[in-house]
N, C-alpha and C positions, 0 to 999 in steps of 0.2 A: 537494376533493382525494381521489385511488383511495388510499385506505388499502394496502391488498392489492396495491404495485406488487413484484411477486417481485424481489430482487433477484439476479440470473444474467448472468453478464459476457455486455457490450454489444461484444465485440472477435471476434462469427464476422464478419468482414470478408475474412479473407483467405485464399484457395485458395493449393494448391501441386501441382508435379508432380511433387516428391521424397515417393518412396517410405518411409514412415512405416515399413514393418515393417521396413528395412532398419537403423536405429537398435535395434531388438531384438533382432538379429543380432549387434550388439557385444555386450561384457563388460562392463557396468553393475557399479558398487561404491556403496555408501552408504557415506561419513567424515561422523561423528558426535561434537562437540567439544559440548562444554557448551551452544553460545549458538547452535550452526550443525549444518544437517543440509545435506550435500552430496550431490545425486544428479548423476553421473558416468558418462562413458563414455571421461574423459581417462585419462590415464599419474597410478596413483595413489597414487605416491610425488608428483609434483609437483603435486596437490592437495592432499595431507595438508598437504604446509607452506605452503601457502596458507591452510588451516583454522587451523593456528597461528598465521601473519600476523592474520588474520583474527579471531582471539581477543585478543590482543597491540594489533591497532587498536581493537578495542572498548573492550578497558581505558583505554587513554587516552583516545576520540572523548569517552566518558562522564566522564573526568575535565573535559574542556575544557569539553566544553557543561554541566555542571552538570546530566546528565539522570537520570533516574531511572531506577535497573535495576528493570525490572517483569519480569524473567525470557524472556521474549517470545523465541520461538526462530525464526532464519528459517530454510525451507527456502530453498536455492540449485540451479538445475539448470544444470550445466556442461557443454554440450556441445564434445566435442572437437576439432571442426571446423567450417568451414561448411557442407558436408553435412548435418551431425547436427545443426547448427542450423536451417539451413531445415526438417527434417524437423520439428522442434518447432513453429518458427512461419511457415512458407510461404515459396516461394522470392522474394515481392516483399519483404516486411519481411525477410528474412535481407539484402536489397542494402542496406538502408537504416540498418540497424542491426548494432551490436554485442553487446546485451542489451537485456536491459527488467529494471522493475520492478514491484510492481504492491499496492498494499494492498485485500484485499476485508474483506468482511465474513466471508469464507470463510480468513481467515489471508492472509500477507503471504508473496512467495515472489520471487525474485530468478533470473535466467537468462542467461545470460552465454557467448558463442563463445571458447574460452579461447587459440583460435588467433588470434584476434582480427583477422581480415583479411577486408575485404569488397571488392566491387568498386571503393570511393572511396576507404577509408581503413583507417589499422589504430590501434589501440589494445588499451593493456596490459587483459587484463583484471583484473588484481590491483587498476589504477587505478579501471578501473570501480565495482567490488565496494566499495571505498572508498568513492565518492562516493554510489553506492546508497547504504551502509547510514547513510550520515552522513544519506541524506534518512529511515532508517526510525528512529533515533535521534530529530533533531528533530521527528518529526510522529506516532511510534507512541503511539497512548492519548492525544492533545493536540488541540485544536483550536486551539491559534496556530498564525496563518502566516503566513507570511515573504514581501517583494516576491520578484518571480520574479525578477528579476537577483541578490540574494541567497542565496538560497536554492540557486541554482545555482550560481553564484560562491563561498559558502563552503562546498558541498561538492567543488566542483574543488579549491580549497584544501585541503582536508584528502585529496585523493584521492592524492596524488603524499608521504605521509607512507612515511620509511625506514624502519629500526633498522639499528643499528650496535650496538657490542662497547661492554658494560658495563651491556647494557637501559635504551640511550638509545633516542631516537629524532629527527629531521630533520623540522623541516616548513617549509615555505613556499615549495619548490623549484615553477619555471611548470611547468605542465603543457606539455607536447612541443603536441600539436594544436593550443590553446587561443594561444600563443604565434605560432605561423601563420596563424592566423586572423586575429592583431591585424596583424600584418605587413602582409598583402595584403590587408585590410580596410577597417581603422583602428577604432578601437573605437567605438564607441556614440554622438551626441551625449548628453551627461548629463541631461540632463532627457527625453531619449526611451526613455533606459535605466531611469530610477527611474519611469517611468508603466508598462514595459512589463509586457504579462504574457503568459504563454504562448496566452491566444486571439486577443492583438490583435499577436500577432508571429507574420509570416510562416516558416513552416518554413524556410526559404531562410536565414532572418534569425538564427533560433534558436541556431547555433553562434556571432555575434558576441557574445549578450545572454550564453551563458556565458562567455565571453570577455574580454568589460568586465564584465562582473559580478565574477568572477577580482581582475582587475586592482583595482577598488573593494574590495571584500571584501579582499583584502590588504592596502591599505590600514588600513581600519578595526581589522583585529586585531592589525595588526604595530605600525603606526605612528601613527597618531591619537592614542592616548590617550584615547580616549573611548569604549570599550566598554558602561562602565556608562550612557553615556549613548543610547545608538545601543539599548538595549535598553527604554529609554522609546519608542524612536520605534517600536521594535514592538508597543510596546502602543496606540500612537497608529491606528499605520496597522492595527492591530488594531477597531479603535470608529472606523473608517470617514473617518479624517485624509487630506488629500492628501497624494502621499506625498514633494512638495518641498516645500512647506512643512513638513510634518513632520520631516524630516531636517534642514532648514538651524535650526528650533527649538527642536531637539531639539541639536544640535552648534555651535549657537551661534555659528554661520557663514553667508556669504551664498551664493547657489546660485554667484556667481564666484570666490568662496573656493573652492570645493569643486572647481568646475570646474578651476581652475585646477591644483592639485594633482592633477586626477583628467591631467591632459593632460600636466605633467611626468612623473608616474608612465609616461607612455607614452613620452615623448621620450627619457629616461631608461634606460629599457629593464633597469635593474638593481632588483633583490626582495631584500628580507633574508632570510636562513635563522635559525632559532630553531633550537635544542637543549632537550629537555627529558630526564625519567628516567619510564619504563614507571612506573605507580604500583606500590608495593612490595605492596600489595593481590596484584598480579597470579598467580596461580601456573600457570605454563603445564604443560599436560598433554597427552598425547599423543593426538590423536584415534583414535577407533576403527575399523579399516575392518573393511568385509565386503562380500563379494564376493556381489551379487543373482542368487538362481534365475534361471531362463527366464520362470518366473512371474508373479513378484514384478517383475522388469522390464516385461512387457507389462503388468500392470495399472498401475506407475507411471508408466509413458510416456501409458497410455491415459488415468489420474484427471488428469495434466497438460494433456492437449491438450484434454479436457473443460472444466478446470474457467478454463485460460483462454482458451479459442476460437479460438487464432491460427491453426489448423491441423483441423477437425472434421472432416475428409476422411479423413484419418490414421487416424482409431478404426477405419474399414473395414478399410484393409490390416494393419492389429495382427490385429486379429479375424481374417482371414484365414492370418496368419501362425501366429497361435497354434494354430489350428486344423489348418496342415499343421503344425507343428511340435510336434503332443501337449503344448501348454502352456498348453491351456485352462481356465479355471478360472471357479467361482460368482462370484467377485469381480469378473473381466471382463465377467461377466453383468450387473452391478449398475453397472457403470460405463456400459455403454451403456445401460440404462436409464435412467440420469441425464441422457444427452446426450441419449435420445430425448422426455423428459421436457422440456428446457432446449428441445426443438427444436418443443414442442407435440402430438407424437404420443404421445398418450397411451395410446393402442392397444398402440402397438406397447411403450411402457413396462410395460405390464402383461403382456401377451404375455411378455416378459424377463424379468418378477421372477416372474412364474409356473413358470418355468425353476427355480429356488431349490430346492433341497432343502430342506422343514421344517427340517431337522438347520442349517442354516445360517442362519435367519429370524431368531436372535437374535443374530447378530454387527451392529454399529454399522452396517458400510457398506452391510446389506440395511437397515436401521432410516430410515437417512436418505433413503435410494433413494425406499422406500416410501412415505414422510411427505412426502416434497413432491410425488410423484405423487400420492396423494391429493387434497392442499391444493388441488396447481395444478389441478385435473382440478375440481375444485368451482369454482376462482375461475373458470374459463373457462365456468362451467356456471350460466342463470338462476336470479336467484335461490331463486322457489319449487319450482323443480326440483333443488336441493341436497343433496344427503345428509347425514343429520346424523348417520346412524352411520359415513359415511367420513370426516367432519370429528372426531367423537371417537375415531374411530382415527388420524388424523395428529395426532393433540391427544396421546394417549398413547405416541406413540411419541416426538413432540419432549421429550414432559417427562423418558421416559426419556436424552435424547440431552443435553438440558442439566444433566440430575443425575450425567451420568458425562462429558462434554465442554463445561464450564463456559465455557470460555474462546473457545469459536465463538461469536461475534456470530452468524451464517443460524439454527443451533438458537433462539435467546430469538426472534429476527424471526421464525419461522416458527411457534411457540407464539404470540406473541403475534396474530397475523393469526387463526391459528385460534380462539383464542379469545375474538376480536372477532366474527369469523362464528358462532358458537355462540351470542352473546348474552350473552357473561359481563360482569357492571359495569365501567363504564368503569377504574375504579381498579386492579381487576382486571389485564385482561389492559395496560394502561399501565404496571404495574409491571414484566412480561416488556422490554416493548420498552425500559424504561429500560435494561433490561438488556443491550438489545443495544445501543443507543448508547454505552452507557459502554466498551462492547470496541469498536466499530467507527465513534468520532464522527464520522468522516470521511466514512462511506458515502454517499450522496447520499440517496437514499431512505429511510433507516432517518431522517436528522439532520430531512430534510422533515416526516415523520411526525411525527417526537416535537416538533417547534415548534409542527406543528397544534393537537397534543392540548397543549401547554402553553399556548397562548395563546386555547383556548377554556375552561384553567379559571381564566385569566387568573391567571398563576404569574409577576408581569413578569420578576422578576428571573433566574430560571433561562430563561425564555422567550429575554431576549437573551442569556445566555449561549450557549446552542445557535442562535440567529438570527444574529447577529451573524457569526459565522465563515462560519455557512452561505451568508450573503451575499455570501463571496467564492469561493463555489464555484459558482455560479449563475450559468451562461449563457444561459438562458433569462430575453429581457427582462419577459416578462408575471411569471411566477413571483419573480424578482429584484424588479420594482417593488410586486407582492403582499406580500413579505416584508418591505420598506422600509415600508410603512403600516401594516402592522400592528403594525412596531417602533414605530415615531412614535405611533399610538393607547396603548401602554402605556408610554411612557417618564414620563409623568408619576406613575404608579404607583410607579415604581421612585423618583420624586424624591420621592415624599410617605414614603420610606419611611428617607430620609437616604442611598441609595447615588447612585453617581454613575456613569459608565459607565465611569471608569481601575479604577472597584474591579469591574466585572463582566467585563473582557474582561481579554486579556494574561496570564489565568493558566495554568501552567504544564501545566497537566494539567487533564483534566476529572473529578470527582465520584470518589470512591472506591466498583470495582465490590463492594468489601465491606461501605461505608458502612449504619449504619444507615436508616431512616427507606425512604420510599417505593422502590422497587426495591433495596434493600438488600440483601433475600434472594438467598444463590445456589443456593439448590435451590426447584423449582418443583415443588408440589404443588394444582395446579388441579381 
């Protein structure tokens, strides 16, 4: 296995013919609430109280689910139209979509058409934003996961959440789309809905599986009775359970039982609403606007379209804009170097950062620039042909980036790469990447890695903790059936030592990034 696979979003797929710098041209605001940072170019009084909503939904989502507030802030980019959306992410996914969401290891950021009208369909975006963040609640810092008709199904559920007078709140009302879908559809058969998952279900297919997911999912919360139990069957289908036998074993029911009720629920066509009270916890505050320079706008439109690729075309006509429009700046320097870097010309990335005034070589966003053009510029370069004073200078620059930006999972992955190419003990730089696993368990490549290096110092039981989940994120059948033997070769490990696999998987959270013992440090002094 490439230790060294850079991890730089896999999503430049899509061109556009709208005009990028034309988005720069509006009036850009940042609303900045405790939990949420909003970049905007909508009407922004009616974002502010969205931010409020927005705060208001969090307090409860985190009541319900029982999740842990680890602080975690999202950014949000609200564009005010579909215009402003394609410009973000290209005029084919602007037809297709309403937003996205997206977790890297670069931070978690959510983007949303707030007009919310595209060529097929319209949708609220308040709903949307709802059902995002119900997925960055249940999956931020966690490696449980949930079937896909769940998972989508109880965040529709929670997406279509009110308030009313007294700091109540409504939930369980159908969602408008989802409710249409069932209509002119019909839902799911049930046993094709509880195997599906988002690679074995045709796009086509993927708005019935929210759908009947929906439908089930309300079920389970409203009406069952059985939540504490349905929470064992995630720890089931967590340590690799079929996930109908798991459910009917788990609720104590036959898949006709189930089904049965799953098809009156349809026939039926009527949902219970629930009332609950905002936790008293809550105290709602006004979020902060401010109105972004010319500046400060083209670089945050540019570090966007960069740093998730739906649109790399765009960073020219910014660049272009900026430049007629005197709103040039060292920081737009540094961002196209990132993309020039992300895009293999490292030429032309060094050419850019050469641009840099000394006077500005010690702000963060040249530091990071710098550090993975380095890196990447070695990794793509033979090995006895490597620079070991360019590798100890991306080496010093990441340890500065993780002792003042802790909380980026790319800083610990990109110390820890470099200082496996330097030749530091294994223990060593293994400690860095714990570090980035522990921020970012979900990455693909960060999670590959660190099972590699646990299961050659054969560690069983942390090994399947991180294996295990990773196994449901693997598409890849060679890799997928790699990872299954290697779990099977240590599972006797983990029995000689009295665990079992309900007590290694299903838990809540992964590893404390504070914890003492191996990666426990969070300042890197290599």
């Amino acid at each position: 296995m490439l230790a060294y696979l850079v991890v730089f979003s896999g999503a430049w797929l899509f061109t556009s013919d709208v005009m990028a710098d034309n988005l720069a041209k509006d009036t850009w605001y940042e609303i900045d609430s405790a939990n949420f940072q909003i970049i905007t170019n909508g009407e922004p009084g009616s974002v502010r109280r969205l931010a409020e909503d927005l705060e208001r939904y969090r307090a409860v989502a985190l009541d319900l689910l029982g999740a842990k507030d680890d602080g975690a802030k999202l950014t949000i980019y609200a564009a005010a139209d579909r215009e402003s959306y394609a410009g973000l992410v290209g005029e084919d996914l602007s037809e297709l979509t309403n937003g996205l969401f997206d977790t890297t290891a670069e931070g978690s950021y959510a983007l949303v058409n707030l007009d919310g009208r595209t060529g097929e369909r319209q949708l609220e975006a308040r709903e949307f934003l709802f059902h995002e963040y119900t997925h960055f609640l249940s999956y931020n810092g966690t490696t449980t996961h949930y079937p896909y008709w769940y998972s989508e199904g109880f965040a529709e559920f929670m997406s279509t959440m009110t308030f009313g007078p007294g700091n109540t709140y409504d939930i369980g009302a159908i969602p408008g789309e989802r409710a249409m879908t069932l209509l002119y559809t019909a839902p799911v058969p049930l046993q094709e809905l509880l195997r599906a998952t988002v690679y074995n279900t045709p796009d086509e297919e993927k708005g019935r599986v929210y759908a009947s997911g929906w439908m089930l999912a309300h079920w389970i919360v409203m009406e069952s009775g059985k939540t504490e139990e349905f929470k064992q069957f995630v720890v089931d289908y967590n340590n690799g359970a079929d996930p109908v036998k798991a459910l009917t074993k788990n609720l104590g029911m036959s898949i006709g039982e189930i089904e049965d009720i799953y098809n009156e629920k349809f026939q039926d066509g009527r949902f219970k609403l629930a009332r609950g009270k905002v936790p008293a916890s809550f105290k709602p505050e006004r979020p902060k606007l401010t109105v972004l320079s010319g500046q400060e706008t083209v670089v945050e439109l540019a570090r966007f379209l960069v740093k998730s690729g739906y649109n790399p075309h765009g960073i020219h006509d910014l660049v272009e804009y900026a430049e007629r429009a005197n709103l040039y700046s060292p920081e737009l320097t540094a961002v196209r170097a990132d993309a020039a870097t992300r895009a293999g010309d490292f030429d032309q990335a060094a050419r850019l950062l050469a641009q840099v005034a000394p006077s500005n070589r010690d702000k963060f966003w040249y530091q990071k620039a710098q550090a993975w053009l380095w890196l990447n510029r070695e990794i793509s370069t033979l090995g006895g042909d490597r620079s070991k004073e360019m590798l100890k200078g991306a080496r010093d620059k990441f340890v500065r980036l993780v002792n003042n930006q802790a909380d980026e999972a790319m800083n610990w992955y990109g110390l820890a790469i470099t200082m496996q190419m330097l030749g530091y003990p294994k223990k060593q730089y293994v400690e860095m990447l714990e570090q980035a696993y522990l921020r970012a368990p979900r990455e693909l490549h960060i999670a590959q890695w660190m099972a590699q290096e646990l299961y050659d110092r054969k560690d069983a039981e942390y090994f399947a903790e991180v294996a295990q989940p990773l196994m449901l994120e693997l598409t890849n059948e060679a890799e997928y059936n790699q990872m299954k033997m290697m779990l099977a070769e240590l599972k006797p490990a983990i029995a000689d030592k009295g665990n079992n696999q309900s007590q290694i998987q299903g838990k809540a959270s992964v590893k404390d990034k504070k914890a003492s013992g191996a990666g426990g440090a969070t300042k890197a002094t290599p």
